[in-house]
LOTOR-704093 format. One record per residue (C-alpha): residue number from 1; residue in three letters; z negated, y negated, x. Coordinates in steps of 0.1 Angstrom, whole numbers, plus 5000, padded with zeros to 4 digits. Example, Ala and Ser with C-alpha at 12.3 -4.5 7.8 and 13.67 -1.06 7.14 Angstrom:
<atoms>
(1, "ala", (4922, 5045, 5123)),
(2, "ser", (4929, 5011, 5137)),
</atoms>
This chain:
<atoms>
(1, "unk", (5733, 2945, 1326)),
(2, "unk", (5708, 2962, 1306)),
(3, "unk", (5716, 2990, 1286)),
(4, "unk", (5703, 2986, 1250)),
(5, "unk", (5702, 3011, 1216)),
(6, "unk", (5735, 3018, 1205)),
(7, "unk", (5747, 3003, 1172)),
(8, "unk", (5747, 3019, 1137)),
(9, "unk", (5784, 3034, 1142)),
(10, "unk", (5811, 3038, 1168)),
(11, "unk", (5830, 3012, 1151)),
(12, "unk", (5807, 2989, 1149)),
(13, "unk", (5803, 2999, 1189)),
(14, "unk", (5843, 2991, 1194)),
(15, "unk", (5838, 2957, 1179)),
(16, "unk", (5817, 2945, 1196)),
(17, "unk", (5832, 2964, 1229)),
(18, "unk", (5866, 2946, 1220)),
(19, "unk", (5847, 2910, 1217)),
(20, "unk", (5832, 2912, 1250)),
(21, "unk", (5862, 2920, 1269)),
(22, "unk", (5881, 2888, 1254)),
(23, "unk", (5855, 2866, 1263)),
(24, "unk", (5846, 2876, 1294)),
(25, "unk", (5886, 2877, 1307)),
(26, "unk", (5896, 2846, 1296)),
(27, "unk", (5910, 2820, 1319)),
(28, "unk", (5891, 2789, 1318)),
(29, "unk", (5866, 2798, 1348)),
(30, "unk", (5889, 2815, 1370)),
(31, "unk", (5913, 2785, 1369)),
(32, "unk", (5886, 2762, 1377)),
(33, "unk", (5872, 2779, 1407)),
(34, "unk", (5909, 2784, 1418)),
(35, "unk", (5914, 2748, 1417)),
(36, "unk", (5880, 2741, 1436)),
(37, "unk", (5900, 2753, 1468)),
(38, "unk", (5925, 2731, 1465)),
(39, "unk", (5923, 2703, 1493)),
(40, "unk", (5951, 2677, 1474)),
(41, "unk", (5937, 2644, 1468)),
(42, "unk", (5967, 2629, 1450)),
(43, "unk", (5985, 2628, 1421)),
(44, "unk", (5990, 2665, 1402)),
(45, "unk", (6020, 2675, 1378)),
(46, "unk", (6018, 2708, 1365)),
(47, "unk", (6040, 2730, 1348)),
(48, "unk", (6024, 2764, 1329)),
(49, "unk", (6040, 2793, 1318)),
(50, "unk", (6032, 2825, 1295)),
(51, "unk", (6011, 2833, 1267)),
(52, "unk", (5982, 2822, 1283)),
(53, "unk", (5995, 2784, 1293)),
(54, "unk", (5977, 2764, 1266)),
(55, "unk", (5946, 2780, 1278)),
(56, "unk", (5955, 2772, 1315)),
(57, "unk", (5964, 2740, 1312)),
(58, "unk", (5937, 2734, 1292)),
(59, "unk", (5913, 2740, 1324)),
(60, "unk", (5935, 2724, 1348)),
(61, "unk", (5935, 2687, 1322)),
(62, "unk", (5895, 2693, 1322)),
(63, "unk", (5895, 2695, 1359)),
(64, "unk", (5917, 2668, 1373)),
(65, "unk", (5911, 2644, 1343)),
(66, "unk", (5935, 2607, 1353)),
(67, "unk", (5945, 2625, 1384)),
(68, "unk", (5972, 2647, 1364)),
(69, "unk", (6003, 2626, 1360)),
(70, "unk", (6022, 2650, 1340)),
(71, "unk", (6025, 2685, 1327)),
(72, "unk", (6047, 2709, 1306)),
(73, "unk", (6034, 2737, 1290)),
(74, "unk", (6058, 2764, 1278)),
(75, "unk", (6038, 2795, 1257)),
(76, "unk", (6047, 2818, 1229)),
(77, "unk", (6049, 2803, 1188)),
(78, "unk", (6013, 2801, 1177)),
(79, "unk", (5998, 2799, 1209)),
(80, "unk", (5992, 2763, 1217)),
(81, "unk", (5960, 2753, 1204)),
(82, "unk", (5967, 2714, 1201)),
(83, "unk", (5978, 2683, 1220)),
(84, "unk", (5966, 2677, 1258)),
(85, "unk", (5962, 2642, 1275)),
(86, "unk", (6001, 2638, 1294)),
(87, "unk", (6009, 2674, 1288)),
(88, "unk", (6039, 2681, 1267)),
(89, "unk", (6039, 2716, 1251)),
(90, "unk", (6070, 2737, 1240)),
(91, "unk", (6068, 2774, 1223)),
(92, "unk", (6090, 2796, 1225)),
(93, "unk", (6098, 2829, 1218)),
(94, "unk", (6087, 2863, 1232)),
(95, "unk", (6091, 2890, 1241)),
(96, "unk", (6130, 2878, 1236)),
(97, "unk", (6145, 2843, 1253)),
(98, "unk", (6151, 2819, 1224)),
(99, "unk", (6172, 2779, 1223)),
(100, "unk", (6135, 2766, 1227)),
(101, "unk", (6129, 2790, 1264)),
(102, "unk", (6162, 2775, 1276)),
(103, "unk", (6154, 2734, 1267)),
(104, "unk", (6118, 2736, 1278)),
(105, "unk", (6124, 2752, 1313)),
(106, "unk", (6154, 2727, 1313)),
(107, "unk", (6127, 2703, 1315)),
(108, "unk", (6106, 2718, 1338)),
(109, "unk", (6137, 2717, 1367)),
(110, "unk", (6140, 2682, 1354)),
(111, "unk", (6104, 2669, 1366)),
(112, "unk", (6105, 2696, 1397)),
(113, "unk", (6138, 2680, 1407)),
(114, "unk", (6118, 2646, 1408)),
(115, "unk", (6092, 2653, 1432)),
(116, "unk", (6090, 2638, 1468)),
(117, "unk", (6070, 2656, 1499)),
(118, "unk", (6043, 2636, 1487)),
(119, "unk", (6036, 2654, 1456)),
(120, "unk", (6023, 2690, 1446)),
(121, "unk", (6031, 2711, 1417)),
(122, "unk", (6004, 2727, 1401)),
(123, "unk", (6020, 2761, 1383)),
(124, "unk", (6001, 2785, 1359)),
(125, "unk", (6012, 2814, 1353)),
(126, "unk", (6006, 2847, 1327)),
(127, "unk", (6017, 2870, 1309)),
(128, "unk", (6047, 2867, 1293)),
(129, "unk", (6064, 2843, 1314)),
(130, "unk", (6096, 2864, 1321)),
(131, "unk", (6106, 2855, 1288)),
(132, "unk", (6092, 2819, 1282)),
(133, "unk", (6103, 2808, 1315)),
(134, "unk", (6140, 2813, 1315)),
(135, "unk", (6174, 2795, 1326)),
(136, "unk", (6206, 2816, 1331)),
(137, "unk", (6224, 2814, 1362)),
(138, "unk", (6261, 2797, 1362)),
(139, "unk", (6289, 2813, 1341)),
(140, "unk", (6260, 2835, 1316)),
(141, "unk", (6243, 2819, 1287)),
(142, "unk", (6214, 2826, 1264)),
(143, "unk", (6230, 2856, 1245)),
(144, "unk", (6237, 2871, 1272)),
(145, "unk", (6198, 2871, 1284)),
(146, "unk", (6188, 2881, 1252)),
(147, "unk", (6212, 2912, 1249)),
(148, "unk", (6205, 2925, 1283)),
(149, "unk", (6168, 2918, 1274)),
(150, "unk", (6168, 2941, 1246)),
(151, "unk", (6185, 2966, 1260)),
(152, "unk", (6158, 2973, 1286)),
(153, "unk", (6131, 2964, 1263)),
(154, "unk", (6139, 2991, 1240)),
(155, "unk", (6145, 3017, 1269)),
(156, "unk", (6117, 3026, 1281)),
(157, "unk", (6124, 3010, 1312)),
(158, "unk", (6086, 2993, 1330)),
(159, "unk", (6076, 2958, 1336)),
(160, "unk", (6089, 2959, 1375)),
(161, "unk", (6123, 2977, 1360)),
(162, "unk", (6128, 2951, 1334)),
(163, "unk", (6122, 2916, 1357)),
(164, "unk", (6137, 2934, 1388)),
(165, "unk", (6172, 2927, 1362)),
(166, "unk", (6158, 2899, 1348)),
(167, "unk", (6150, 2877, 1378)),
(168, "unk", (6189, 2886, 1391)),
(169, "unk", (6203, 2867, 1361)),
(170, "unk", (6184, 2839, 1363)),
(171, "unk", (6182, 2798, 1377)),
(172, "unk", (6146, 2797, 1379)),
(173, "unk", (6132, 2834, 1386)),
(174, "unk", (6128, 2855, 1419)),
(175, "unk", (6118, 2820, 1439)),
(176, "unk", (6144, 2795, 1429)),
(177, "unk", (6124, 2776, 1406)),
(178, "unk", (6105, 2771, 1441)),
(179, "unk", (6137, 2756, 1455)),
(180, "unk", (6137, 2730, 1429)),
(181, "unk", (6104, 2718, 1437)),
(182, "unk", (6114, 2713, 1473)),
(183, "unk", (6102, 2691, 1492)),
(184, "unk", (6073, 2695, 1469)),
(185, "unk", (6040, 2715, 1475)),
(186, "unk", (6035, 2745, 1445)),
(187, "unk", (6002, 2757, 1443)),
(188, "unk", (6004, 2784, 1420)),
(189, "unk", (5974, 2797, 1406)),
(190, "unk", (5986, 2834, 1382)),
(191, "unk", (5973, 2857, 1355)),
(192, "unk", (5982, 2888, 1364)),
(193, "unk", (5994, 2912, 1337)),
(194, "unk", (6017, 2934, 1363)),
(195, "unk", (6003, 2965, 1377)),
(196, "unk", (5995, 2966, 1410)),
(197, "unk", (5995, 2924, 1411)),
(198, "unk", (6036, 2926, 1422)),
(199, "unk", (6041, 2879, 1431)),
(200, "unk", (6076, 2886, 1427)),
(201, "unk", (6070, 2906, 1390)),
(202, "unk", (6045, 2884, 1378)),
(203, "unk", (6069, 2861, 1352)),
(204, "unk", (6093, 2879, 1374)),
(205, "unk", (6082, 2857, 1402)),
(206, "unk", (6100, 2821, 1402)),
(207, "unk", (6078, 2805, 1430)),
(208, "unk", (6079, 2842, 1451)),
(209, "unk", (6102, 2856, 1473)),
(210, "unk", (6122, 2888, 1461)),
(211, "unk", (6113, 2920, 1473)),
(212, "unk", (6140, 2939, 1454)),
(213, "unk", (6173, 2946, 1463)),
(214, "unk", (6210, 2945, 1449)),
(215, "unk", (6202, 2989, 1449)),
(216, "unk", (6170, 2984, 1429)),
(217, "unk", (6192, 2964, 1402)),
(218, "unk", (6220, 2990, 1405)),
(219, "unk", (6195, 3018, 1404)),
(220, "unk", (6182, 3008, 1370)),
(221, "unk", (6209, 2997, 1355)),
(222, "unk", (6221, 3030, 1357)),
(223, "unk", (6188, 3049, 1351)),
(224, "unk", (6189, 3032, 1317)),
(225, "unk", (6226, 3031, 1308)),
(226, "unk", (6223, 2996, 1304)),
(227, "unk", (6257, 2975, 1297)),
(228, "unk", (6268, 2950, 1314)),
(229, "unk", (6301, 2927, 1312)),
(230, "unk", (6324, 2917, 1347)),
(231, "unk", (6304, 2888, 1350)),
(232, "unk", (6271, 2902, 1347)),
(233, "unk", (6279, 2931, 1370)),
(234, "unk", (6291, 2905, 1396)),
(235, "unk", (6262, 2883, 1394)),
(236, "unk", (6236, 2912, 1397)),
(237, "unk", (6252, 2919, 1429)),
(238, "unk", (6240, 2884, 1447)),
(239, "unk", (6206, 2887, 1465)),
(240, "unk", (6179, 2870, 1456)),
(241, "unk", (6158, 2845, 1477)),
(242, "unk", (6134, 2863, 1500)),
(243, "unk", (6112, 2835, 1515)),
(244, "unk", (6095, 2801, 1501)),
(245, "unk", (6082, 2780, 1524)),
(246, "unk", (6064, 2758, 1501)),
(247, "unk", (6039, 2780, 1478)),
(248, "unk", (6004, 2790, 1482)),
(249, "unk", (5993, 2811, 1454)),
(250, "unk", (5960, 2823, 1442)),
(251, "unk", (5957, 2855, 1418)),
(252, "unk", (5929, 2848, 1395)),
(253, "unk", (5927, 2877, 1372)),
(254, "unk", (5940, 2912, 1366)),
(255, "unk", (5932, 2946, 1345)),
(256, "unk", (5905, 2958, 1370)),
(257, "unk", (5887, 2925, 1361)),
(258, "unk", (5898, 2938, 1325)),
(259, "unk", (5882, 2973, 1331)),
(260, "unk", (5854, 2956, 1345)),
(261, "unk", (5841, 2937, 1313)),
(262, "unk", (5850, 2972, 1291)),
(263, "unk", (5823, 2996, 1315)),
(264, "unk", (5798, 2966, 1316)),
(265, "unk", (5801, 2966, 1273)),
(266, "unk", (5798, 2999, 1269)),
(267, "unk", (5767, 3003, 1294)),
(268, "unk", (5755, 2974, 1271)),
(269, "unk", (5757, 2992, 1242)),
(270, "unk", (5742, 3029, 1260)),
(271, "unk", (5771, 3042, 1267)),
(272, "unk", (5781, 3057, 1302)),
(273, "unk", (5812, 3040, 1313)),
(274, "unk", (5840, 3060, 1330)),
(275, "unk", (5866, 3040, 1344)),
(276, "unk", (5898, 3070, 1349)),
(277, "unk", (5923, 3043, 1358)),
(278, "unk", (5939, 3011, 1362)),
(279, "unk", (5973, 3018, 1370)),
(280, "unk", (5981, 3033, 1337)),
(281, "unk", (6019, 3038, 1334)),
(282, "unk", (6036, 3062, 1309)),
(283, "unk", (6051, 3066, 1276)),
(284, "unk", (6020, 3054, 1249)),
(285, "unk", (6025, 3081, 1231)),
(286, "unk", (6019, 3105, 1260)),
(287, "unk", (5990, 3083, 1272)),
(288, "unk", (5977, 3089, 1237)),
(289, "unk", (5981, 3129, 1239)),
(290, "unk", (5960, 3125, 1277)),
(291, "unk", (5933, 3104, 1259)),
(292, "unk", (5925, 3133, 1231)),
(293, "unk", (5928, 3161, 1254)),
(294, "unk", (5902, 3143, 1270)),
(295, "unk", (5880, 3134, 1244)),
(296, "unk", (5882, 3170, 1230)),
(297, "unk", (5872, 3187, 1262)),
(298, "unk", (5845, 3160, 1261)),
(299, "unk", (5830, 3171, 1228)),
(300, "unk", (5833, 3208, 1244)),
(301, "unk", (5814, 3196, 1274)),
(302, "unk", (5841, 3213, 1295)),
(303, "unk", (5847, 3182, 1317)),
(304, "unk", (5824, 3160, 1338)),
(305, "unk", (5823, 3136, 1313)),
(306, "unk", (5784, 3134, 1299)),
(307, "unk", (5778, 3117, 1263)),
(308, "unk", (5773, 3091, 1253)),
(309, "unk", (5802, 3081, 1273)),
(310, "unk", (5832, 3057, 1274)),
(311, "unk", (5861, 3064, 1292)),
(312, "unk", (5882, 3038, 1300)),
(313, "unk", (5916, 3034, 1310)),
(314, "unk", (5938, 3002, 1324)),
(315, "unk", (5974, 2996, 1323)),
(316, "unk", (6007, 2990, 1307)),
(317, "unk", (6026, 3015, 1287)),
(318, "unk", (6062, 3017, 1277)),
(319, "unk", (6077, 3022, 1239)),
(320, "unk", (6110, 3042, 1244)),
(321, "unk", (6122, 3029, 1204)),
(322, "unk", (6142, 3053, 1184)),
(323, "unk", (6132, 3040, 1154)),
(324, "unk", (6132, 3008, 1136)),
(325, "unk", (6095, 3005, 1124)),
(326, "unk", (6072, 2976, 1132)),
(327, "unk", (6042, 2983, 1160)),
(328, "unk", (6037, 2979, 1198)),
(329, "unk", (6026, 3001, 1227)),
(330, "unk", (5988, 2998, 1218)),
(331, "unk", (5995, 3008, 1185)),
(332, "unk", (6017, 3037, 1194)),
(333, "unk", (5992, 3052, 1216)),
(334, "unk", (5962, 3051, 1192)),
(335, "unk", (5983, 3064, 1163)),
(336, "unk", (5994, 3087, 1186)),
(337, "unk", (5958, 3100, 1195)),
(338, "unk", (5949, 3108, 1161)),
(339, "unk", (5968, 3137, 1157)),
(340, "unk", (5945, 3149, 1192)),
(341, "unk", (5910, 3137, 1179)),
(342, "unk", (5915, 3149, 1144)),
(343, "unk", (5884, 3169, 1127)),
(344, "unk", (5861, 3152, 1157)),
(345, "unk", (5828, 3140, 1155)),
(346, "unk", (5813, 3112, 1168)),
(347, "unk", (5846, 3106, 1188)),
(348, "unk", (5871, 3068, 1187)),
(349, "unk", (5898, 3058, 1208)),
(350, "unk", (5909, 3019, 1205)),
(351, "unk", (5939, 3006, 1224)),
(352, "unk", (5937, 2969, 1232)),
(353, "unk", (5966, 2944, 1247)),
(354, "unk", (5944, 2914, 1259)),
(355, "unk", (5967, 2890, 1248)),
(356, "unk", (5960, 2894, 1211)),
(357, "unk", (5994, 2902, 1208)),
(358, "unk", (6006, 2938, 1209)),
(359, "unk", (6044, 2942, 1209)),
(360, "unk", (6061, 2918, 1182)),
(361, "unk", (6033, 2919, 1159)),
(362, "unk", (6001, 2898, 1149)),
(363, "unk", (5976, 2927, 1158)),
(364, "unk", (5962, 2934, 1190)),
(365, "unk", (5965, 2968, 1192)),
(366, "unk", (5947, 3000, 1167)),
(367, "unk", (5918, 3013, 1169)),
(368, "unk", (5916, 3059, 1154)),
(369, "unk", (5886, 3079, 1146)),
(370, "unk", (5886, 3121, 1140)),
(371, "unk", (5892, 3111, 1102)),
(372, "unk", (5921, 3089, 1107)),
(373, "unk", (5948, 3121, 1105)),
(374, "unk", (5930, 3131, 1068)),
(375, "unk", (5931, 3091, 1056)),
(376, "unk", (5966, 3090, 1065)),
(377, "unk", (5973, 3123, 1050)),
(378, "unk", (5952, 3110, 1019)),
(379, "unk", (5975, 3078, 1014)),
(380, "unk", (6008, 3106, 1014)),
(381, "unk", (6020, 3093, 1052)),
(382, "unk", (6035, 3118, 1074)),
(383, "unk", (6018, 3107, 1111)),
(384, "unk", (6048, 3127, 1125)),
(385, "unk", (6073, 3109, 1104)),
(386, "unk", (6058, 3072, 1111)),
(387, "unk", (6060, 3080, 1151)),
(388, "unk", (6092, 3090, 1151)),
(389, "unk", (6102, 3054, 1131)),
(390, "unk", (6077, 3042, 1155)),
(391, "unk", (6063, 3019, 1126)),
(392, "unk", (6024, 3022, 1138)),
(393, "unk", (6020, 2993, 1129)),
(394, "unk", (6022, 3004, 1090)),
(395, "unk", (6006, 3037, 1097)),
(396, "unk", (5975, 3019, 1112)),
(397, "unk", (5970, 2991, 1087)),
(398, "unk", (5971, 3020, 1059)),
(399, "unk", (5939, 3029, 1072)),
(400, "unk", (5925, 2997, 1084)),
(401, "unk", (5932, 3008, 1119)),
(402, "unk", (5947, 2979, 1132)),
(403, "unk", (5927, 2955, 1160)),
(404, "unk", (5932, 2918, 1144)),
(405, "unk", (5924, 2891, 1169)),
(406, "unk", (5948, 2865, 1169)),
(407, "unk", (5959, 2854, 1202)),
(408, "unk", (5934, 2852, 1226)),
(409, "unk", (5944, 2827, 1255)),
(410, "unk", (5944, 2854, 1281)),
(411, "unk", (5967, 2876, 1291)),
(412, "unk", (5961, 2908, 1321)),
(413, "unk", (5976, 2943, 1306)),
(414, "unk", (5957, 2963, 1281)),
(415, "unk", (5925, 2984, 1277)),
(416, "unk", (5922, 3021, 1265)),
(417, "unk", (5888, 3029, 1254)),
(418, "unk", (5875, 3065, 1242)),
(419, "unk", (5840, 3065, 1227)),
(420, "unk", (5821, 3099, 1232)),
(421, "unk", (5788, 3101, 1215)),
</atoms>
């Protein structure tokens, strides 16, 4: 790709940065070649799960037209974008199990349970499906999910942490739902938004074998003080299934690919792209402190780093809350790096979740400039005062700082961009 003149102003830069990477990481493609391996010449059912299953499904109906007897989509509230020919689609909520996660899985075990050996199972999966793909084991129900769910959302704890307790408690997680399907054929074809691509963390893997252990449950439990009643304790202590015979899987998309679209932008736009990372996996707001020390040994020209440059960084963060504000990890880290960038010229971070969706809010993530500190200090907000509430969500709409994209029908971690001109 070319590189071209870049635009008037660095926002006008990110926008169109932020565009490109949507676009080009959307799921519609990768499904399709996926499904071009697929040597099935029957009948199809499918089930997908996650924030991204509308758009999933979407490809799959397109592809096997009269051929697909039946499907079940199961995605978060506002993320179905209409009705599909013999698909029936549930939302449900996210990042918490609601009622509506526990019916539509309900049904998902119902048609699985109805297949023969002659049939396959066609199962898409993204982003999100821990918590939209969810039936509790015998002698637990739904509040107890969504309590234990909580408690490690809000601890800090990461993605592996979290589903290596989640898949323990659950019918359909860590390979059973696999079981279900026997003597059925899954072909499984998954949006990764788990760092390093983990099958069994993925939607906290229900058609892969378990590769943690009774400790690993034990060992975070504990790390995070997390309660747990008799029953709980005593399920968390039966192993998990650690082979299925009947699944091939495919991984069609993941933050490099995410990475990827941001350098080919920003060379685009003139830019020289950096790309520091795609295992990015610490607290936002020390993720955000990193990003300005970079960006201010940048201006300084004390670092390799030659302008105009983006520098790019891939990942998941974690929110330890302490406060009971409104934001999510995207916007925590950009708030966050204002305080770094502040009085800097030339100089914008944005932090974008690629699901549209950043934490349990309608923004995307937040995008700071070196003038952001002096708006907010302008409007009479304390930037200290709103971290420690962690309401960045509030802080960064003050000052039009918020990334607005609506949910985007794709779903592979987040992007941290620094702009360097």
């Amino acid at each position: 790709m070319e590189g071209r003149k870049i635009l008037k102003n660095l926002h006008d830069d990110a926008n169109v940065m932020i565009e490109h990477i949507i676009a080009g990481n959307l799921p519609q493609k990768a499904v399709t070649e996926a499904l071009s391996q697929l040597d099935f010449k029957g009948m199809v059912h499918l089930v997908a799960i996650g924030k991204a299953a509308w758009t999933m499904a979407k490809a799959a109906s397109d592809y096997f037209g009269d051929r697909l007897a039946k499907g079940i989509v199961v995605t978060k509230y506002e993320h179905s974008q209409g009705d599909l020919p013999r698909i029936d689609i549930y939302e449900a909520g996210h990042p918490v199990s609601d009622e509506n996660t526990i019916n539509a899985t309900r049904k998902c075990v119902e048609m699985a349970k109805q297949l023969t050996e002659k049939d396959m199972l066609l199962f898409l999966v993204s982003g999100g499906g821990s918590a939209l793909f969810e039936m509790p084991l015998e002698g637990l129900c739904l509040n107890d999910l969504q309590n234990i769910t909580s408690q490690l959302l809000a601890s800090g704890a990461d993605i592996v942490e979290i589903n290596t307790i989640r898949k323990r408690l659950s019918a359909v997680k860590a390979g059973r739902f696999a079981k279900f399907v026997e003597p059925a054929k899954v072909f499984a074809i998954i949006l990764s938004d788990v760092l390093g691509d983990r099958l069994d963390s993925i939607a906290s893997g229900p058609t892969s074998p378990d590769m943690t252990t009774v400790q690993d449950a034990e060992k975070v439990v504990e790390k995070y003080n997390i309660k747990l009643t008799d029953v709980q304790q005593k399920l968390l202590k039966t192993e998990t299934p650690k082979s299925t015979e009947n699944v091939e899987t495919v991984i069609t998309g993941s933050v490099k690919k995410l990475c990827e679209s941001a350098a080919q932008s920003a060379h685009m736009l003139g830019y020289t792209p950096y790309v520091l990372t795609t295992m990015l996996n610490c607290e936002a707001g020390e993720a955000g402190r990193f990003m300005s020390a970079i960006a201010i040994d940048t201006v300084s020209e004390l670092n390799c780093f030659k302008k105009p440059c983006a520098i790019i960084a891939g990942g998941e963060t974690v929110v330890t809350i302490k406060g009971d504000g409104k934001g999510g990890r995207n916007q925590e880290l950009a708030l966050t790096s204002a305080n770094g960038i502040a009085g800097l010229d030339n100089v914008l971070l944005f932090s974008l979740g690629s699901d549209g969706t950043d934490g349990p809010t309608d923004a995307a993530g937040g995008v700071v400039d070196g003038n952001s500190l002096n708006m907010l200090k302008n409007k009479g907000l304390d930037i200290d005062k709103i971290l420690s509430e962690n309401d960045s969500y509030n802080g960064l709409e003050a000052i039009d700082g918020l990334i607005l994209t609506g949910p985007t029908g794709t779903n592979i971690n987040d992007v941290v961009v620094l702009l360097c001109r």
